[in-house]
C-alpha positions as CSV (number, residue, x, y, z in Angstrom):
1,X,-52.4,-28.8,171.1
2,X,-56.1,-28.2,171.2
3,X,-57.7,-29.3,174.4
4,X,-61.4,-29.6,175.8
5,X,-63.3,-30.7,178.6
6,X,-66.3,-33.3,178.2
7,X,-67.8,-33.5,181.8
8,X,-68.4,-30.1,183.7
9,X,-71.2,-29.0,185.8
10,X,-73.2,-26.1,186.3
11,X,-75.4,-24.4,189.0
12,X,-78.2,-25.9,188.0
13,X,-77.1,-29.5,189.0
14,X,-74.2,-29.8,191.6
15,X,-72.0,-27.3,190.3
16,X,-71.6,-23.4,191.5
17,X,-70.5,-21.9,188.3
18,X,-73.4,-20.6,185.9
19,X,-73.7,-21.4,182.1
20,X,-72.1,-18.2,181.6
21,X,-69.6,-18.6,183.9
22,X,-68.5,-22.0,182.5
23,X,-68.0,-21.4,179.1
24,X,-66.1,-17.7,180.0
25,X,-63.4,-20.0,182.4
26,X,-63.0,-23.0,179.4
27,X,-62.4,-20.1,177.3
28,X,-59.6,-18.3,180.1
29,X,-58.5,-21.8,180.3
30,X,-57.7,-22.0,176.7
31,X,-60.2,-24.9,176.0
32,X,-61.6,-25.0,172.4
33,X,-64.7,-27.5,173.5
34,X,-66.4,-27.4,176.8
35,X,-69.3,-29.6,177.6
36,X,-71.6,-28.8,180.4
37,X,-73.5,-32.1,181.8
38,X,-75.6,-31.6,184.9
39,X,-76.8,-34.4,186.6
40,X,-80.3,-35.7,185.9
41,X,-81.5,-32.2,184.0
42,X,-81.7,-30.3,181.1
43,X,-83.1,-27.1,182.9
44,X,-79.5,-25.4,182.1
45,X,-78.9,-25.9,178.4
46,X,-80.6,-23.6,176.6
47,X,-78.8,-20.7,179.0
48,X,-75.7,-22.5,178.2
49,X,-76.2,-22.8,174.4
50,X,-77.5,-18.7,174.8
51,X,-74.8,-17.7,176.6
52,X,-71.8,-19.1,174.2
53,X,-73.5,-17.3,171.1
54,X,-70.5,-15.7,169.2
55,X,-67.5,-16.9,171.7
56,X,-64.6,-18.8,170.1
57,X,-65.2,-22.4,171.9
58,X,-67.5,-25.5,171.0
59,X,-70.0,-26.4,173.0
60,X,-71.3,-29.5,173.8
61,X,-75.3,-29.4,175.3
62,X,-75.4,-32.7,177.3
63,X,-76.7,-34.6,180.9
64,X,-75.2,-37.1,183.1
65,X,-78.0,-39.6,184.1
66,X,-77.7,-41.4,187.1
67,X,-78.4,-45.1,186.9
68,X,-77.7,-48.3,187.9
69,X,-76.7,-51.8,186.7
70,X,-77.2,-54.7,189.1
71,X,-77.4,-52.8,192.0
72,X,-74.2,-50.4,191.1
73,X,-74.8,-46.9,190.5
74,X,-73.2,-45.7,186.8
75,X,-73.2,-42.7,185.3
76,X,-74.3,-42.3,181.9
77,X,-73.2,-39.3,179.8
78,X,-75.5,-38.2,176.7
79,X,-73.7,-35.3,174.9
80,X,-75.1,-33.5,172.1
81,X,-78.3,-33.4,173.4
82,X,-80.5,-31.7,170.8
83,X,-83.1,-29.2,172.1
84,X,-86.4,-30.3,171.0
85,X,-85.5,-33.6,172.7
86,X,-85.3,-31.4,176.5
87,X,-89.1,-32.3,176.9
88,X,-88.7,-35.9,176.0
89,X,-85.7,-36.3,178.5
90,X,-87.3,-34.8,181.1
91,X,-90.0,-37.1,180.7
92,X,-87.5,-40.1,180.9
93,X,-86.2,-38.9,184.2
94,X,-89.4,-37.8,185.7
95,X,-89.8,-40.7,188.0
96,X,-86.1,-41.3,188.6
97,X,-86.5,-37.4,190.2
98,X,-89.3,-37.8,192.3
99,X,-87.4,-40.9,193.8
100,X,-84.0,-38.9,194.3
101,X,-86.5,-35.9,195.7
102,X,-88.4,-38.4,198.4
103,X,-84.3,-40.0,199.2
104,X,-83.6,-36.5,200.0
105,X,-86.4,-35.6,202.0
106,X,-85.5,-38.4,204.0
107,X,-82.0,-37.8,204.6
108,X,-82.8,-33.9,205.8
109,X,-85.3,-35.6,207.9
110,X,-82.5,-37.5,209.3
111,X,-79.8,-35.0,209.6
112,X,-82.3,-32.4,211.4
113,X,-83.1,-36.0,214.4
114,X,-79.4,-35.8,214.4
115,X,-78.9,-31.8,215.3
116,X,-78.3,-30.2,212.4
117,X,-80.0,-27.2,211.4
118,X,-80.8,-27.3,208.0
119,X,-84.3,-27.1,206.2
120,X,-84.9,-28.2,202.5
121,X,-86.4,-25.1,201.5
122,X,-82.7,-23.5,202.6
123,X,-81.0,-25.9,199.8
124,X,-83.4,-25.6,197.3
125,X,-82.8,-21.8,197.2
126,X,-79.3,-22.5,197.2
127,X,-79.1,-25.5,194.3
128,X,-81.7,-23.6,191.5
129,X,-84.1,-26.4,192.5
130,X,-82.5,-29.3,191.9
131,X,-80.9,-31.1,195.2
132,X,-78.6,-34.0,195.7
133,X,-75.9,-35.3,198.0
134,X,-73.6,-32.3,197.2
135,X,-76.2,-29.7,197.8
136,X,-76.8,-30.6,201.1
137,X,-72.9,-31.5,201.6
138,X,-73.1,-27.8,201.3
139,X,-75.6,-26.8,203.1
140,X,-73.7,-28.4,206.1
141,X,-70.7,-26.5,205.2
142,X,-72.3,-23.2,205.1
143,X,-74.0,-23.8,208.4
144,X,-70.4,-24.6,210.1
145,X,-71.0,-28.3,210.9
146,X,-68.6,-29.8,208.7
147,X,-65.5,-28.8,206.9
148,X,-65.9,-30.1,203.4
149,X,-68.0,-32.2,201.2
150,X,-65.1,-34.7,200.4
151,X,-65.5,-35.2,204.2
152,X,-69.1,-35.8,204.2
153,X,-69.3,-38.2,201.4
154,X,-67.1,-40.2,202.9
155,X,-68.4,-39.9,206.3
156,X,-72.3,-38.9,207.5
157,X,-73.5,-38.8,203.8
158,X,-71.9,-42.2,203.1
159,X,-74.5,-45.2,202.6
160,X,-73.2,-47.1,205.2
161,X,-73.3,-44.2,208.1
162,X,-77.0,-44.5,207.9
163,X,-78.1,-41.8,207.0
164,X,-78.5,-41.9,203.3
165,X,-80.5,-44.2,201.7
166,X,-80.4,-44.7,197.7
167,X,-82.9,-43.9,195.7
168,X,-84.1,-46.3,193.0
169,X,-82.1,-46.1,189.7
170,X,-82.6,-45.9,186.3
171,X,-81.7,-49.0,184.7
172,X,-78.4,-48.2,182.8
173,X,-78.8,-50.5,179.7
174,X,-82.0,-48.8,179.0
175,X,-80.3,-45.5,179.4
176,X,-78.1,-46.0,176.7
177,X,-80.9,-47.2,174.4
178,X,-82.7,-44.0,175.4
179,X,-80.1,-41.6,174.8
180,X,-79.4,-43.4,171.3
181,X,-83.1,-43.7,170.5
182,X,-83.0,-39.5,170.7
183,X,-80.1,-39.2,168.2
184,X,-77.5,-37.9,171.3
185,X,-74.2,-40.0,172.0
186,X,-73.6,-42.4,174.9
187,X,-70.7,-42.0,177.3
188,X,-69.9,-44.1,180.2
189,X,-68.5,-41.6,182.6
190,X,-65.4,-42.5,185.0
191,X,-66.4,-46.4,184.1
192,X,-64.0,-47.5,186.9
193,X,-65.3,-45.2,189.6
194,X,-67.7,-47.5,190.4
195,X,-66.6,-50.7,189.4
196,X,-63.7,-52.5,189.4
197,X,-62.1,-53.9,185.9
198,X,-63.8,-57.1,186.2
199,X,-66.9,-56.0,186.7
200,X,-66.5,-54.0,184.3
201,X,-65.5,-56.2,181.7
202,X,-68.7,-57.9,182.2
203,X,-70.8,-54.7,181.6
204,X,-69.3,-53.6,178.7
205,X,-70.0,-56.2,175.9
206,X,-74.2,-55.6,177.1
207,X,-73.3,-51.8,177.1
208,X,-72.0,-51.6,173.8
209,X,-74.4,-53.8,172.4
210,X,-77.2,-51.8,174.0
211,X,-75.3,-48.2,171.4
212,X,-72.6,-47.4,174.2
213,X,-70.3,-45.4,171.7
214,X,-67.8,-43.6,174.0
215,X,-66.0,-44.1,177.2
216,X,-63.9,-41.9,179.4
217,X,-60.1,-42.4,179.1
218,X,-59.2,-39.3,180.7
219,X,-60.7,-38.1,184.1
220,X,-59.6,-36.1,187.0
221,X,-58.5,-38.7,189.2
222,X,-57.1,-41.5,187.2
223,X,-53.6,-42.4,187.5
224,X,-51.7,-43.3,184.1
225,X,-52.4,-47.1,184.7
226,X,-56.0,-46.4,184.7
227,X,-56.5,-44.3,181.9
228,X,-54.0,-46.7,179.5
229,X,-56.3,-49.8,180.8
230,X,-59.5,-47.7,179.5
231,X,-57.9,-46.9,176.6
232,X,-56.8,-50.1,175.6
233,X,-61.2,-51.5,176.3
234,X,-61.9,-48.6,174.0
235,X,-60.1,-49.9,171.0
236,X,-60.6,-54.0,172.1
237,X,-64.5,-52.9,172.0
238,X,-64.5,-50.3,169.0
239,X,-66.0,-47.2,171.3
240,X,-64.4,-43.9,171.4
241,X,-62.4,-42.1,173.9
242,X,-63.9,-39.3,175.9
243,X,-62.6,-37.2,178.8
244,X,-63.4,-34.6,181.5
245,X,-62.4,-33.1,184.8
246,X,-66.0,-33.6,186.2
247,X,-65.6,-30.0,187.4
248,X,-68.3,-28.4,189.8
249,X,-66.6,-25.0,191.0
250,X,-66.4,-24.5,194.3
251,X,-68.3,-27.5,195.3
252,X,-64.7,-29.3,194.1
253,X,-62.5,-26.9,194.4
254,X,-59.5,-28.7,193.9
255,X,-60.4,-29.4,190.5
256,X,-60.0,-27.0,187.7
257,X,-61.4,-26.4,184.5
258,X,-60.1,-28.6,182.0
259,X,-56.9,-29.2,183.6
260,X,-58.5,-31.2,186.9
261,X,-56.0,-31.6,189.3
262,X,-53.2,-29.7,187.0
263,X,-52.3,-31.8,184.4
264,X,-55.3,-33.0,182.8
265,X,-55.4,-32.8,179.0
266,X,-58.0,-33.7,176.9
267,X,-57.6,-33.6,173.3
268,X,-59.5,-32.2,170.9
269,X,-60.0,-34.5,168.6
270,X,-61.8,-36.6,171.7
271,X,-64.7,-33.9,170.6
272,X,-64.9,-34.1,167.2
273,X,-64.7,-37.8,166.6
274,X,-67.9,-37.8,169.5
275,X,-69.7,-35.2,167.5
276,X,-69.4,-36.9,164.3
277,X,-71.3,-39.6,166.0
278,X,-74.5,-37.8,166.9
279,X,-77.8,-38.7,165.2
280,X,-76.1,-42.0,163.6
């Protein structure tokens, strides 16, 4: 069976694996579609798209915006992402970066009046300029003060330590308008991550009116009960199935390359019937 893997990132979000370096391991891992989607940036695609010139995989230019929907942060997936749309997108998200970039500021500051040792020029020249959470997750573990950044999301880079304060979001609705209004196709990535069913179930009929037209079924850390609950919303609501292991290299280490924990499988026809989508 053909596989792929919709929902990867590179070093130029979160991720420590280059454009290069992703589309080389899909193809090691036997993955016929890979698409790379780093957070809140486009700075990485035309590498990506460069790099997979004449290698036997498909690949799938996209971003995963960060937004929010009453006051719950969602991520928003827009695949096929055309290229003369990079400068348009990176208008979109403009002030949604500055606002991350000032959140971050902050939190260093915070970190460094609680005795860590860590500057943001340090994680800008390890993160190709674009910082979150993750970045300076790993920052912390390269200085020695924490173990991992599982442990540090859930513990001194967790909202409720104190530290971290959220920036403002983009709205998610309009998100999805956006990403339609540029002829790419709108995924809601690991919908339950975030929200429980019910809350869920209240997004969805304003997502989907607003051109949602895929959701993931598969992820990295559903169980089966999970993924046959999002795959029964995807047909009650007429959207297609999507899937991805959310891979970041090292960063996550425990997840692979289109096979996430080990037994991820995404197929391929998840790909095509997205692709057949774009521009409509």
């Amino acid at each position: 069976m053909k596989i792929c893997d919709l929902h990867t990132h590179s070093v130029y979000s979160d991720g420590t694996f280059t454009p290069a370096e992703l589309i080389d391991g899909a193809i090691a891992a036997g993955l016929s579609a890979i698409a790379m989607t780093d957070h809140n940036t486009v700075s990485g695609l035309n590498e990506f798209i460069a790099a997979g010139e004449g290698k036997p995989i498909e690949l799938v230019p996209g971003v995963e915006f960060t937004t929010a929907d009453n006051g719950i942060e969602l991520h928003i997936l827009g695949l096929f992402i055309n290229p003369e749309t990079h400068y348009t997108i990176n208008s979109y998200i403009d002030k949604a970066a500055t606002l991350k970039e000032e959140s971050n500021y902050r939190l260093v500051k915070r970190l460094q009046e609680h005795g860590y040792d860590i500057t943001y020029v340090e994680i800008l020249e390890n993160s190709k300029g674009h910082v979150n959470r993750a970045n300076i997750a790993a920052e912390l573990v390269k200085k020695g003060y924490i173990e991992s950044i599982d442990w540090a999301f859930k513990n001194i880079l967790h909202k409720d330590y104190g530290l971290y304060e959220p920036p403002e979001r983009l709205s998610s609705i309009e998100t999805i308008r956006f990403i339609r209004e540029i002829g790419a196709v709108a995924v809601w990535a690991h919908p339950y991550f975030h929200m429980t069913f019910d809350q869920a179930e209240e997004f969805l009929p304003r997502a989907v009116a607003a051109g949602l037209q895929g959701m993931e079924t598969i992820y990295s850390t559903y169980d089966d009960a999970t993924t046959e609950k999002a795959k029964e919303v995807c047909r009650r609501f007429g959207i297609c199935e999507s899937g991805g292991s959310d891979f970041h290299g090292a960063n996550k280490p425990k997840i692979s390359l289109g096979k996430g924990f080990g037994n991820l499988q995404i197929p391929y026809d998840f790909y095509e019937r997205l692709k057949s989508l774009k521009n409509t």
